[in-house]
DSSP file (Angstrom, degrees, kcal/mol; ACC not computed):
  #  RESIDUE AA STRUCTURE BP1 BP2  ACC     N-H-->O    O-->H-N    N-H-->O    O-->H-N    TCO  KAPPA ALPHA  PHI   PSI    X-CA   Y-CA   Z-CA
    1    1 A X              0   0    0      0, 0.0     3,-0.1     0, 0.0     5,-0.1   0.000 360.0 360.0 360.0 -34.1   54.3  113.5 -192.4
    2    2 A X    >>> +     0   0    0      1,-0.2     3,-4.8     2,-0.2     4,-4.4   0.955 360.0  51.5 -74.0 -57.4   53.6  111.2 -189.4
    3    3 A X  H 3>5S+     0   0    0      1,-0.3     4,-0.9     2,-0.2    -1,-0.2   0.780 108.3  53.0 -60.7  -8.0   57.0  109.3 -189.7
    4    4 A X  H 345S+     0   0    0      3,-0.2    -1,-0.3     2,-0.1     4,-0.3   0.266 108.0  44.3-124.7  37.5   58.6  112.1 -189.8
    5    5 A X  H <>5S+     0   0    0     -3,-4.8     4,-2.3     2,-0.1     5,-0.3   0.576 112.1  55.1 -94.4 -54.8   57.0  113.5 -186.6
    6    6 A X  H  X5S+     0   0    0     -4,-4.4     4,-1.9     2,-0.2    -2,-0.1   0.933 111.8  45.8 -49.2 -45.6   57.6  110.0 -185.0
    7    7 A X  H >X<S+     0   0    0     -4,-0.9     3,-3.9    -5,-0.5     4,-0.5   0.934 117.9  42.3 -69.3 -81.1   61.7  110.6 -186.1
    8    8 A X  H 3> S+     0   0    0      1,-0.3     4,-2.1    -4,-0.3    -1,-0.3   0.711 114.4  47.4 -28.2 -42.0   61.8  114.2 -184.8
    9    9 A X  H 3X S+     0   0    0     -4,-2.3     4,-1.2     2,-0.3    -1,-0.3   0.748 114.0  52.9 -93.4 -18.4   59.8  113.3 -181.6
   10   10 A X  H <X S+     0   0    0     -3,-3.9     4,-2.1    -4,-1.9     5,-0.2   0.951 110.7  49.6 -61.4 -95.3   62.7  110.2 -181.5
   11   11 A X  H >< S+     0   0    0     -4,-0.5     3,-0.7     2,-0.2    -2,-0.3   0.642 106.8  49.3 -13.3 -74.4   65.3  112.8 -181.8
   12   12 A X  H >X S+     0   0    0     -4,-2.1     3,-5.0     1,-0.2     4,-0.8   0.989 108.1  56.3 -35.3 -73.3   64.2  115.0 -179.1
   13   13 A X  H >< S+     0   0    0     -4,-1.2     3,-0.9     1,-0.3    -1,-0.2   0.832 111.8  45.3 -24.2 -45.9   63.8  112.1 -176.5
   14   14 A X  T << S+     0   0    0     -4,-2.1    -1,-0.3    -3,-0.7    -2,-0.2   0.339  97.3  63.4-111.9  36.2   66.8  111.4 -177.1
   15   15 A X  T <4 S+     0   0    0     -3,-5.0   131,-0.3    -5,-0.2    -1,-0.3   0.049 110.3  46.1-106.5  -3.2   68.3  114.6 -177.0
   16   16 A X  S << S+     0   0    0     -3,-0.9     3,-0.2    -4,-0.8    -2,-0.1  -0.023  76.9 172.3-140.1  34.7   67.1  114.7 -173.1
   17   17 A X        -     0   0    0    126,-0.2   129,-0.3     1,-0.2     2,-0.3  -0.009  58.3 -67.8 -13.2 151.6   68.3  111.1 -172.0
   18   18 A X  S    S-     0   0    0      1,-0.1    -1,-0.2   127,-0.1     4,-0.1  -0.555  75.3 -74.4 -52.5 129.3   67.8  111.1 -168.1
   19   19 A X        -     0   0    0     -2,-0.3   126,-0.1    -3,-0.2     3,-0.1   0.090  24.1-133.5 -74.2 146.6   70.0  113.4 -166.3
   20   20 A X  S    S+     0   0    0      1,-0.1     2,-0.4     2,-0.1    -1,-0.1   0.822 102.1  13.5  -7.8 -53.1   73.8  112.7 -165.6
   21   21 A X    >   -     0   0    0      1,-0.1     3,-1.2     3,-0.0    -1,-0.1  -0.988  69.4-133.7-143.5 126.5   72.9  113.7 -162.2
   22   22 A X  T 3  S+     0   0    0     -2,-0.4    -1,-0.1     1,-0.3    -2,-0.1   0.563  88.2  99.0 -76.6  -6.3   69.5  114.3 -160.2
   23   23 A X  T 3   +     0   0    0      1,-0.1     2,-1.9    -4,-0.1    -1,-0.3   0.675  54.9  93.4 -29.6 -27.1   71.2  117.5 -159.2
   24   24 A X    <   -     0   0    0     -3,-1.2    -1,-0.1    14,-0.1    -5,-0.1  -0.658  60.9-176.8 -91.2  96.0   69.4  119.3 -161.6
   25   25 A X    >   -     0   0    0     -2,-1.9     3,-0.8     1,-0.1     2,-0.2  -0.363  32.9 -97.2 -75.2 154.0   66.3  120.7 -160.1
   26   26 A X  T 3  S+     0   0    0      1,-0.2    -1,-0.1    -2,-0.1     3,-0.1  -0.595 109.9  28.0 -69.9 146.8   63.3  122.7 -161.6
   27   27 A X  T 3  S+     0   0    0      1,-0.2    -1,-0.2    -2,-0.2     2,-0.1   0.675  80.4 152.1  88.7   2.6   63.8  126.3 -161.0
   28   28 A X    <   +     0   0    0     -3,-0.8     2,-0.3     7,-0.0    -1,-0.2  -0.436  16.5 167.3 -79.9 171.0   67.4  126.2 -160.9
   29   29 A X        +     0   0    0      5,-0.1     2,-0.2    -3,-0.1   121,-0.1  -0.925  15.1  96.2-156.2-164.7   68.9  129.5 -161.9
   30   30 A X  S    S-     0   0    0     -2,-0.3   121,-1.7     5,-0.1     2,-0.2  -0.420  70.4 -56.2 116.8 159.3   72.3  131.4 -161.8
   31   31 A X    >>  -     0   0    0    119,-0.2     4,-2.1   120,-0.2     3,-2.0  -0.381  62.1 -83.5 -51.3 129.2   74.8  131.7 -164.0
   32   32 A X  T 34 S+     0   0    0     -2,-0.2    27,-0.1     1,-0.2     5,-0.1   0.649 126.1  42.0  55.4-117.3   76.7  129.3 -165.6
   33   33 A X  T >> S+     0   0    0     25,-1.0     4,-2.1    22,-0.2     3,-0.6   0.743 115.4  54.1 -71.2 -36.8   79.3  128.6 -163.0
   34   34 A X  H <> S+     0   0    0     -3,-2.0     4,-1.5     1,-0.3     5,-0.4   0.845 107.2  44.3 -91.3 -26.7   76.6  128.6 -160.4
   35   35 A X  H 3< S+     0   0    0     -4,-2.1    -1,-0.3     2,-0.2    -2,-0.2   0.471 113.6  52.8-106.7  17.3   74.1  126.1 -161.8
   36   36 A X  H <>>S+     0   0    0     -3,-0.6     4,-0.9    -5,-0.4     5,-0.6   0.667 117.2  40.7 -92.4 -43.5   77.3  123.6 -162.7
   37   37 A X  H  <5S+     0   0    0     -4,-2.1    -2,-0.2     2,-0.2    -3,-0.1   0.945 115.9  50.7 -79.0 -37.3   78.4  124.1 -158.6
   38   38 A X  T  <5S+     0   0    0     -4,-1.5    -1,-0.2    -5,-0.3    -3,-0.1   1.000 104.1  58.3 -45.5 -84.2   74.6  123.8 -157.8
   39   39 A X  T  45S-     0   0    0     -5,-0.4    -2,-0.2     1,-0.1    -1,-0.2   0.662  91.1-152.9 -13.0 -81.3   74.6  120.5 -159.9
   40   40 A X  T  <5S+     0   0    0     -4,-0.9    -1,-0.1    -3,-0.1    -3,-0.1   0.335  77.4  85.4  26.6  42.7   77.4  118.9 -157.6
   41   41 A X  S   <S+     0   0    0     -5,-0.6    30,-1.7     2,-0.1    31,-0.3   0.575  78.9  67.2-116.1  -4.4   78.7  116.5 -160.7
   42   42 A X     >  +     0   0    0     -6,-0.5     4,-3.4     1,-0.2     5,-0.1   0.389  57.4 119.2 -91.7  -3.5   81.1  119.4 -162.1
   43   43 A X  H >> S+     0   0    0      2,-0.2     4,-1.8     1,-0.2     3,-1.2   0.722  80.5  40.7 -41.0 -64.9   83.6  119.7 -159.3
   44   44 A X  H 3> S+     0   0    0      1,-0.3     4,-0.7     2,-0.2    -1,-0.2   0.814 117.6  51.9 -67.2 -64.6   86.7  118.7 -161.5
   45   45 A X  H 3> S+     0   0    0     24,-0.4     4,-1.7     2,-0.2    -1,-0.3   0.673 109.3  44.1  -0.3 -62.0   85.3  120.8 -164.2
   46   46 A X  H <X S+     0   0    0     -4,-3.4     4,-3.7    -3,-1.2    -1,-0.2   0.969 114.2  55.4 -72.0 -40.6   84.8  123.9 -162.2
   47   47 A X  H  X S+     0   0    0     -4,-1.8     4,-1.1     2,-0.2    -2,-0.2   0.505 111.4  43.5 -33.8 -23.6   88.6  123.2 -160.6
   48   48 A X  H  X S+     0   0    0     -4,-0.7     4,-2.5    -3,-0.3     5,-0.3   0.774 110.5  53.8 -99.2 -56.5   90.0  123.2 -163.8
   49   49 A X  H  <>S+     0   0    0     -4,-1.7     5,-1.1     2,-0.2     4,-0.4   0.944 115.7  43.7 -38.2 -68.8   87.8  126.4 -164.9
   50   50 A X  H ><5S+     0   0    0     -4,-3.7     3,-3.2     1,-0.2    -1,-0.2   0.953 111.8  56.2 -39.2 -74.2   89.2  128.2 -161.8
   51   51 A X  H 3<5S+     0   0    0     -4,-1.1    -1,-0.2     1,-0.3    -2,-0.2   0.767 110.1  37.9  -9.0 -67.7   92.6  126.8 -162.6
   52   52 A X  T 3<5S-     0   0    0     -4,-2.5    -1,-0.3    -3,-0.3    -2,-0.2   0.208 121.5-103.8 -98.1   5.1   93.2  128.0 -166.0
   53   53 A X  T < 5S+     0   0    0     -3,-3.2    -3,-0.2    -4,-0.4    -2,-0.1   0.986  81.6 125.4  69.0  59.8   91.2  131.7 -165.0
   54   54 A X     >< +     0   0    0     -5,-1.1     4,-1.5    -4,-0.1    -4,-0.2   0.452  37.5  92.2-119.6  -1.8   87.8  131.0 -166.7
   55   55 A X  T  4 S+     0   0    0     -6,-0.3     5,-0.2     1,-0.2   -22,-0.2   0.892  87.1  50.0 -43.8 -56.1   85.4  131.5 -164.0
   56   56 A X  T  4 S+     0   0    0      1,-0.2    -1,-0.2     2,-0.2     3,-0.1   0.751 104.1  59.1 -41.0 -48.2   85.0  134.9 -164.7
   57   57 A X  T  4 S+     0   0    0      1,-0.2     5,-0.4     2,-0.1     3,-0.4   0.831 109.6  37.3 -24.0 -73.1   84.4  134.3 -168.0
   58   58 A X  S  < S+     0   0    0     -4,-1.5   -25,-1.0     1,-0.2    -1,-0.2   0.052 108.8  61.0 -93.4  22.3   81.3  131.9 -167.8
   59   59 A X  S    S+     0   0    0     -5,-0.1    -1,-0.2   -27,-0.1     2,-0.2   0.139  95.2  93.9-123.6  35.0   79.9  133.6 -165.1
   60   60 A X  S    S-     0   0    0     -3,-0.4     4,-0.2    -5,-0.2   -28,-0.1  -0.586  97.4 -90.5-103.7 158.1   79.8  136.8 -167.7
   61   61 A X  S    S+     0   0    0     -2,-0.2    -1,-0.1     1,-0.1    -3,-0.1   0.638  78.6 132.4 -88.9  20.4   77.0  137.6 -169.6
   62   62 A X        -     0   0    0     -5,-0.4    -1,-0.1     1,-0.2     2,-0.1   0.056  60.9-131.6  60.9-156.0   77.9  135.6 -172.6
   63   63 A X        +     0   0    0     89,-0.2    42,-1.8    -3,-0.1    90,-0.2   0.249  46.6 171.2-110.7 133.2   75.5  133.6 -174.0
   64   64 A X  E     -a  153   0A   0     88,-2.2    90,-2.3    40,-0.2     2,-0.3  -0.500  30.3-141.9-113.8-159.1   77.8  130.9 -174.0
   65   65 A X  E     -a  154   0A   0     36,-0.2    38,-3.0    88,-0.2     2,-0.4  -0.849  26.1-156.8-162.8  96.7   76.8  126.8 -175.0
   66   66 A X  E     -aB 155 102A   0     88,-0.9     2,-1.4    -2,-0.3    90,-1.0  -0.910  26.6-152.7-114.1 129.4   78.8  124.7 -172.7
   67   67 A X  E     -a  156   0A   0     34,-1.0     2,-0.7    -2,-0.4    95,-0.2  -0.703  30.8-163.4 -81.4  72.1   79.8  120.8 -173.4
   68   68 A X  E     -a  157   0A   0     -2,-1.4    90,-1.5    88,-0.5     2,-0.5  -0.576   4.3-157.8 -70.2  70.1   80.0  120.0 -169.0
   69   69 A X  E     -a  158   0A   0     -2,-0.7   -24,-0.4    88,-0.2    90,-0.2  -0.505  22.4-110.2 -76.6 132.2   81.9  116.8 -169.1
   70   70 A X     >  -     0   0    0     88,-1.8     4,-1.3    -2,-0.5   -28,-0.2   0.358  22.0-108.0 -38.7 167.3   81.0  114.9 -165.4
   71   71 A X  H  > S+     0   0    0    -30,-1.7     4,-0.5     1,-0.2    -1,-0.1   0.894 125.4  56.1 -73.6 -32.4   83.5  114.4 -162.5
   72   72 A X  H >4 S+     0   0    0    -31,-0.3     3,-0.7     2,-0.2     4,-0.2   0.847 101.3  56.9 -61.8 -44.8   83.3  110.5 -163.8
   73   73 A X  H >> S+     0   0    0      1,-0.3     3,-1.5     2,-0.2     4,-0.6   0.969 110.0  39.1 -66.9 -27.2   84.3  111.7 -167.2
   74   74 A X  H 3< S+     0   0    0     -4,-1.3    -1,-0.3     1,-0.3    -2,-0.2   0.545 112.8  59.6-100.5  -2.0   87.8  113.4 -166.0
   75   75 A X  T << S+     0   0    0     -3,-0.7    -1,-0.3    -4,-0.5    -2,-0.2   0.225  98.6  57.3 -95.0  15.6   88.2  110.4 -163.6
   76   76 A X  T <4 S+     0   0    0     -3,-1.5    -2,-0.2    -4,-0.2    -3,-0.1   0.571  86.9 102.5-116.4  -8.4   88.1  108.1 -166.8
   77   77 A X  S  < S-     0   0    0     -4,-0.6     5,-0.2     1,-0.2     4,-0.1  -0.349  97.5 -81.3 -39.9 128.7   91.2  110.2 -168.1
   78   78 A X    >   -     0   0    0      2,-0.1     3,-2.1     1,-0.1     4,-0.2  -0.196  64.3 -88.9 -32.4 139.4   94.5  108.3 -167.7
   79   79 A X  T 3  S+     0   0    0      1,-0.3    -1,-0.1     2,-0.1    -4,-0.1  -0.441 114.1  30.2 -75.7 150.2   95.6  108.8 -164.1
   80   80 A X  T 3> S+     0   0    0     -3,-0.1     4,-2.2    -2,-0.1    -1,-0.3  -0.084  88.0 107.1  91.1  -6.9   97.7  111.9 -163.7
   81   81 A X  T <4 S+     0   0    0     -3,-2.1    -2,-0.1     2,-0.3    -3,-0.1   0.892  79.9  37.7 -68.1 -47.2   96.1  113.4 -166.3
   82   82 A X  T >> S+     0   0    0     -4,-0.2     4,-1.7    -8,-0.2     3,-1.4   0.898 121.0  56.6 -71.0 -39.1   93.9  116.1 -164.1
   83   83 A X  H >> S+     0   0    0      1,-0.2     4,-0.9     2,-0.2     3,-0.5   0.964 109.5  35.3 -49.2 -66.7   96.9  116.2 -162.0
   84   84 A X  H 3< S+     0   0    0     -4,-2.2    -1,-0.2     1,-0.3    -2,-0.2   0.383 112.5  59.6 -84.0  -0.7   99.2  117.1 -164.2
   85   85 A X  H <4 S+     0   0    0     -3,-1.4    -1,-0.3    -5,-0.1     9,-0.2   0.846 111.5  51.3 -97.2 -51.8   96.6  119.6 -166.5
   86   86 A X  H << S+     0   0    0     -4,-1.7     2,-0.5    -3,-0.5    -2,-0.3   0.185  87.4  92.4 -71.6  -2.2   96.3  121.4 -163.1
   87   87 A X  S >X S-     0   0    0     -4,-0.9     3,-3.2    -5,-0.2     4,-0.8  -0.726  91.8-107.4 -81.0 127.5  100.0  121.8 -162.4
   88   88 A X  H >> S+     0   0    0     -2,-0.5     3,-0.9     1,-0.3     4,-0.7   0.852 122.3  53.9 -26.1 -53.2  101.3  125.3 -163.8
   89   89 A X  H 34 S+     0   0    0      1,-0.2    -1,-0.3     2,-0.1     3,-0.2   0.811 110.2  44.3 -67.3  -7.0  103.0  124.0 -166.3
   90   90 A X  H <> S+     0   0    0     -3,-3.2     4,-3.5    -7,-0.2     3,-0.5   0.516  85.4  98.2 -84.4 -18.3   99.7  121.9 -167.8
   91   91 A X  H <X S+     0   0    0     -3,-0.9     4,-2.5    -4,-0.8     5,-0.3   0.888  80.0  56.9 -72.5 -36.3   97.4  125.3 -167.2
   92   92 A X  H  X S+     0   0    0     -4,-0.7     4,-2.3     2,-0.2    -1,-0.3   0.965 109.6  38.2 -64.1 -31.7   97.9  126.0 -171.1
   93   93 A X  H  > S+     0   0    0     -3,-0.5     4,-0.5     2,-0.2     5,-0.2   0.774 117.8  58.0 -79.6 -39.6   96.4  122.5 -172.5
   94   94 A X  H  X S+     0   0    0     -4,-3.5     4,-1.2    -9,-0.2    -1,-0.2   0.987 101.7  47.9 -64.4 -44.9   94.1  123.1 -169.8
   95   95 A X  H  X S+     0   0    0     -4,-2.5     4,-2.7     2,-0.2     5,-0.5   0.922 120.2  39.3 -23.4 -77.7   93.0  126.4 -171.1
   96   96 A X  H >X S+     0   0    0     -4,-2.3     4,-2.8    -5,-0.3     3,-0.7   0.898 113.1  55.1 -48.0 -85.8   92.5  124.8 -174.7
   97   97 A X  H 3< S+     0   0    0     -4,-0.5    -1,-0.2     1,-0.3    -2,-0.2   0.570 116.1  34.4 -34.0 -30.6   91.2  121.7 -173.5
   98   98 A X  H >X S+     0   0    0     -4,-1.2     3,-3.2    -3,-0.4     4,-0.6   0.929 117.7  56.3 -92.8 -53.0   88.2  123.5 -171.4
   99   99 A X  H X< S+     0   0    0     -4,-2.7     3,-2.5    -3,-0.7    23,-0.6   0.928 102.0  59.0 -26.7 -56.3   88.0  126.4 -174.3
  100  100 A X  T 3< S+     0   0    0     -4,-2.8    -1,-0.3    -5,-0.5    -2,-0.2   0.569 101.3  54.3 -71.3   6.5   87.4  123.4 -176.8
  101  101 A X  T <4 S+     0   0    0     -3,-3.2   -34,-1.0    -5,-0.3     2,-0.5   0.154  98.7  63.8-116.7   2.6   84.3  122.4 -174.8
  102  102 A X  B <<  -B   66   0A   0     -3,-2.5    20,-2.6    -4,-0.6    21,-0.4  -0.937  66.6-154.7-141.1 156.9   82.1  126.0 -174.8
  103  103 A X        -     0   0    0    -38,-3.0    18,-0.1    -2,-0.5   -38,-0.1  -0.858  25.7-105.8-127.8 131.9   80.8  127.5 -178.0
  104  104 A X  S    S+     0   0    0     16,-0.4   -40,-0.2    -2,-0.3    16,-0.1  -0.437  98.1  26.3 -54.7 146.2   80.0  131.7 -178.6
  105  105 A X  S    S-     0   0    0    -42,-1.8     2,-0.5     1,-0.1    -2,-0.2   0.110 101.2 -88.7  82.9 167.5   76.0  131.9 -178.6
  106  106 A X        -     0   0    0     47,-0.1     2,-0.6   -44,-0.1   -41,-0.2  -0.944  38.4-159.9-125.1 128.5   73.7  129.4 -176.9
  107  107 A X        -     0   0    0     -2,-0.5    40,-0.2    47,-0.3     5,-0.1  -0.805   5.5-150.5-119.8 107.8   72.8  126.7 -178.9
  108  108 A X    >>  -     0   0    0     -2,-0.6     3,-1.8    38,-0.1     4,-0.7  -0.126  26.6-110.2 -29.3 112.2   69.7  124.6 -178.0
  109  109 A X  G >4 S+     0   0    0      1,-0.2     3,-3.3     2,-0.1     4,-0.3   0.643 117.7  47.8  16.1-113.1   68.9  120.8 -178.6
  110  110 A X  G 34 S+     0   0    0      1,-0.3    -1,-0.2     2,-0.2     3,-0.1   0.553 101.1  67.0 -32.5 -39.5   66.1  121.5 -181.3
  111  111 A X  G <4 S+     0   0    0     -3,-1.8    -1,-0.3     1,-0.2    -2,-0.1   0.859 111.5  31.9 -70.7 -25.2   68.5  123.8 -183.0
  112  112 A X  S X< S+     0   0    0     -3,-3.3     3,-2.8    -4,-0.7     2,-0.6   0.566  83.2 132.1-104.6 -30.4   70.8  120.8 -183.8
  113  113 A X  T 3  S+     0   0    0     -4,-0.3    19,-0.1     1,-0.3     3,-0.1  -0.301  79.3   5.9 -81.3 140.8   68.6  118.0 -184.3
  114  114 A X  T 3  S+     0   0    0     17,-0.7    -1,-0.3    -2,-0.6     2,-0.2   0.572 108.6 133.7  89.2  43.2   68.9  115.7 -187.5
  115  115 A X    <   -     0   0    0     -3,-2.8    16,-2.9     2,-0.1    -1,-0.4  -0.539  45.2-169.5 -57.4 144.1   72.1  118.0 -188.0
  116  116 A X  B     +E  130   0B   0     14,-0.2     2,-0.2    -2,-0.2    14,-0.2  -0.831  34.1 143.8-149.3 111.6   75.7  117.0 -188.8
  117  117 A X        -     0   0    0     12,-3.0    12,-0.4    -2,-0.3     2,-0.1  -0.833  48.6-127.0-175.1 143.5   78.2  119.9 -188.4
  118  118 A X        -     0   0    0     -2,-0.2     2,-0.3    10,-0.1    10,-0.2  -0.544  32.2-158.7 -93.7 157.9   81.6  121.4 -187.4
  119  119 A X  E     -H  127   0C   0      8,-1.4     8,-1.5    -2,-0.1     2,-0.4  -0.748  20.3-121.0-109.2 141.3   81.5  124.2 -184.9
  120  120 A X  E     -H  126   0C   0     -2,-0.3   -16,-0.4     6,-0.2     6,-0.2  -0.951  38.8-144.3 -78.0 116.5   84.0  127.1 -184.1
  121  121 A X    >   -     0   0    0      4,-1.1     3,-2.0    -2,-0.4   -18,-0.2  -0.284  25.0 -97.3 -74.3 154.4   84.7  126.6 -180.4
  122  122 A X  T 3  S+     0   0    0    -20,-2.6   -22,-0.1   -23,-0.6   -19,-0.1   0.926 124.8  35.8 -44.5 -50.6   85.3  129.5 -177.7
  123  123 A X  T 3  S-     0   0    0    -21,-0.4     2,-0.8   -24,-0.3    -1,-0.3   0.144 127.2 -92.4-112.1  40.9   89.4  129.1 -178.1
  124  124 A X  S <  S+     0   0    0     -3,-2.0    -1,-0.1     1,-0.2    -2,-0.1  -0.138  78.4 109.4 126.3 -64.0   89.4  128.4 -181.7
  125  125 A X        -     0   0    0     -2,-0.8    -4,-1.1    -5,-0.1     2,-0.4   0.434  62.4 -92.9 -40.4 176.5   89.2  125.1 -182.9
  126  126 A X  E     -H  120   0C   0     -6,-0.2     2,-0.4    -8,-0.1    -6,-0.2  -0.952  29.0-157.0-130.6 133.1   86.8  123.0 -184.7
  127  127 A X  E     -H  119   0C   0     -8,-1.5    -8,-1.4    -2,-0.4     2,-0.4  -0.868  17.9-135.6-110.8 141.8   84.2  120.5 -183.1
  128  128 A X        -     0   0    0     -2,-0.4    11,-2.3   -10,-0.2     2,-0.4  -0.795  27.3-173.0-119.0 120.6   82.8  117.9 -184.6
  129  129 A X  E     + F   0 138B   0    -12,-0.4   -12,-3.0    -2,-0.4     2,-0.4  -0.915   4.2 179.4-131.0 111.0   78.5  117.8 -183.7
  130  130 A X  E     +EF 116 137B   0      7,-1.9     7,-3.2    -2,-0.4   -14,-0.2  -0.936  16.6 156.9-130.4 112.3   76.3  114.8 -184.8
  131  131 A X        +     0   0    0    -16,-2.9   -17,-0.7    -2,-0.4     3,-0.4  -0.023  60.1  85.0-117.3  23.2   72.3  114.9 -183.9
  132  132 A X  S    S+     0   0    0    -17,-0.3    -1,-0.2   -18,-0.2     4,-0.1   0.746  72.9  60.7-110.3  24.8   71.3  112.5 -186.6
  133  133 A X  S    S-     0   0    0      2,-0.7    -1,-0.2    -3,-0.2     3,-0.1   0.066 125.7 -82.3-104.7  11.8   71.8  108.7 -185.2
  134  134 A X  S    S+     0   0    0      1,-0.5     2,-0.4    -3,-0.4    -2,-0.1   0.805 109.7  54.0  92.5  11.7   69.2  109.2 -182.3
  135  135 A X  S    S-     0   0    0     -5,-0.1    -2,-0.7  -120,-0.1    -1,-0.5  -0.831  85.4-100.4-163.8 173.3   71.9  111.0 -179.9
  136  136 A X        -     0   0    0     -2,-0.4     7,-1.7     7,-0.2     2,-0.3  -1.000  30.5-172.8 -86.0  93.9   74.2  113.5 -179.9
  137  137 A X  E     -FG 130 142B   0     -7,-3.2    -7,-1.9    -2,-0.4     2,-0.3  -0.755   3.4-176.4 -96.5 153.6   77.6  112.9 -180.4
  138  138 A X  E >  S-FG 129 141B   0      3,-2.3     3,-1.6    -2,-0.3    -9,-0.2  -0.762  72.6 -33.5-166.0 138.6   80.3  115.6 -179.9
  139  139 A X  T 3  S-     0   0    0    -11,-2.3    24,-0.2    -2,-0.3   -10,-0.1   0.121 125.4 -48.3  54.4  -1.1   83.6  115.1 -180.6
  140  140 A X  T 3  S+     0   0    0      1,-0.4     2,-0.4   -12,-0.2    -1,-0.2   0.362 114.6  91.4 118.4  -5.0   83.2  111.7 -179.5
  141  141 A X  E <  S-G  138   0B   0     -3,-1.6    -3,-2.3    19,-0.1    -1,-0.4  -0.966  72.9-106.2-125.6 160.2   81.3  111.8 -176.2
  142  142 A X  E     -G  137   0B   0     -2,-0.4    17,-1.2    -5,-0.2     2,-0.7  -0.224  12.2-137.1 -57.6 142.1   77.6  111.6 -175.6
  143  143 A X  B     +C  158   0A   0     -7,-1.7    -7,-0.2    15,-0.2    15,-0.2  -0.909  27.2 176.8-101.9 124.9   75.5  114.4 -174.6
  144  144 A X  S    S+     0   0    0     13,-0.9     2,-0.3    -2,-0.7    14,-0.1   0.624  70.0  28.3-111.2   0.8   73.3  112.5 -171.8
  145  145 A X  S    S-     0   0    0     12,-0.5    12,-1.1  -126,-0.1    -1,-0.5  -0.902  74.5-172.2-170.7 136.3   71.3  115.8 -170.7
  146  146 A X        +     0   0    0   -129,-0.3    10,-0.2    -2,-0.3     3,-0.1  -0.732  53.6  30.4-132.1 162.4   70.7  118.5 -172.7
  147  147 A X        +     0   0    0     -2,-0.2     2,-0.7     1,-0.2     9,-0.2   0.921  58.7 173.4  67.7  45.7   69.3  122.0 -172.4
  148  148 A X  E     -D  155   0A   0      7,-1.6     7,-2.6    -3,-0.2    -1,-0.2  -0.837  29.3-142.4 -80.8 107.8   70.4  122.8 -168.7
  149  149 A X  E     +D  154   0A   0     -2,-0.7     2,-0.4     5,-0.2     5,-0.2  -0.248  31.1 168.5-112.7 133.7   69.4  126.1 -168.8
  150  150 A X  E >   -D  153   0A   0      3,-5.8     3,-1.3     1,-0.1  -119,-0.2  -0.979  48.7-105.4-136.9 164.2   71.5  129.0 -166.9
  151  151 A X  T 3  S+     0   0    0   -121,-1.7  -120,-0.2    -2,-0.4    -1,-0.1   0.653 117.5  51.3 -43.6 -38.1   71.1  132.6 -167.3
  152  152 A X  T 3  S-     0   0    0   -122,-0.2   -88,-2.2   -94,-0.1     2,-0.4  -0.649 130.1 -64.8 -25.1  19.2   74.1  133.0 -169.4
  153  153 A X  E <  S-aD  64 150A   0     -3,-1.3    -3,-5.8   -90,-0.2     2,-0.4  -0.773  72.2 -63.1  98.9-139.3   73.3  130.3 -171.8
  154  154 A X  E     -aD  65 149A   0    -90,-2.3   -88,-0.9    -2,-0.4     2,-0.4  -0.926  26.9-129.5-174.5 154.5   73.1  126.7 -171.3
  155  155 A X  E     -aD  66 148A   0     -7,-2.6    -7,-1.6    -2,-0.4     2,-0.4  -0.900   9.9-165.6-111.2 129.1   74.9  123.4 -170.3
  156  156 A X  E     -a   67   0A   0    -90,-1.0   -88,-0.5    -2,-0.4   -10,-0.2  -0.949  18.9-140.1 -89.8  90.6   74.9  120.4 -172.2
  157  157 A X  E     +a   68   0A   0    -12,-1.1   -13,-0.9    -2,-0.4   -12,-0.5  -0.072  23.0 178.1 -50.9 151.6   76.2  117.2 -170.1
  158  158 A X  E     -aC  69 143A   0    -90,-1.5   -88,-1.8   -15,-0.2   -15,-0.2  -0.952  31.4-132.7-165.7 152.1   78.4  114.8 -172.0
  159  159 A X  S    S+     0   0    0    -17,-1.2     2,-0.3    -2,-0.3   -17,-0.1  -0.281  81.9  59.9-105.3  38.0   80.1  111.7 -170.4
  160  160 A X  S    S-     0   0    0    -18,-0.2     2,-0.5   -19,-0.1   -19,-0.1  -0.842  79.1-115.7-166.3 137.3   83.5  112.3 -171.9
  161  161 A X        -     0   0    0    -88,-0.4     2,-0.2    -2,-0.3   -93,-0.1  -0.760  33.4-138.3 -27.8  88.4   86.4  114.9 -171.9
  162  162 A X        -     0   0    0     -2,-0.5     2,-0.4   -95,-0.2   -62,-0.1  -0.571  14.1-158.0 -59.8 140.6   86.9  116.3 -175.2
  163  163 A X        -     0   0    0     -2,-0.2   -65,-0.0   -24,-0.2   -67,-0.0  -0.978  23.4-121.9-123.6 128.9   90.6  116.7 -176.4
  164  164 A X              0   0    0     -2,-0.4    -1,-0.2     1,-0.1   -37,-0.0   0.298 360.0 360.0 -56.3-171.4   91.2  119.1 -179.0
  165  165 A X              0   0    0    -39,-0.0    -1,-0.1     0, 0.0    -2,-0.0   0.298 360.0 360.0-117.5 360.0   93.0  117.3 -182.3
């Protein structure tokens, strides 16, 4: 019983790494959209949200469970990439691509951990979520702060761009 407190309490810990960004104050609140702009590590993220007409969306009352990859993650894209996702003709693969990062319902940390399992994503697709190595992988990038909490669900940092398959 004890080792397998120690492993859970492992698991949590490292389901709330230090955050991405010291932006994230106690007490924040807002929607969504408002506690990513609050944050200031989401600019490319919200630019692209805007882009492709999803603002509205996540600032709605959901509950949605969104995968927030940093302004460092979309600068680690091949260059042109955000350009050229943010040109009209790119706005649909933008659309997917941001779709494939927020999930219907708000799904906690704790809900996931010592879990391995695919998810139905917002625009369709299937995401790949693995809490039992000591992290949180999904799809392939790290969640480095977990449980950001917004009225509207809750944002989960992750140091990579997921791309749909």
């Amino acid at each position: 019983m004890k080792k397998l407190f120690a492993i859970a309490t492992l698991a949590i810990a490292a389901l709330t790494v230090a955050p991405a960004t010291s932006a994230f104050a106690d007490g924040h609140a807002g929607d969504i959209v408002h506690v990513a702009t609050d944050a200031g590590a989401f600019n490319t993220l919200l630019a692209a949200a805007t882009a492709a007409g999803l603002v509205e969306t996540l600032e709605s009352e959901g509950p949605f469970t969104v995968f927030a990859p940093t302004d460092e993650a979309f600068a680690a894209l091949p260059e042109g990439t955000v350009e050229t996702l943010l040109a009209e003709e790119g706005l649909t693969t933008l659309t997917a691509i941001l779709l494939h990062h927020v999930l219907p319902g708000k799904v906690m940390a704790a809900d996931i951990v010592g879990k391995k399992l695919d998810v139905k994503t917002a625009g369709g697709t299937t995401l790949s979520v693995d809490a039992t190595m000591g992290s949180v992988m999904v799809g392939g990038a790290t969640v480095v702060t977990a449980d950001v909490a917004a009225t509207n669900g809750v944002i989960h940092v992750i140091d990579a761009v997921i791309l749909p398959n």
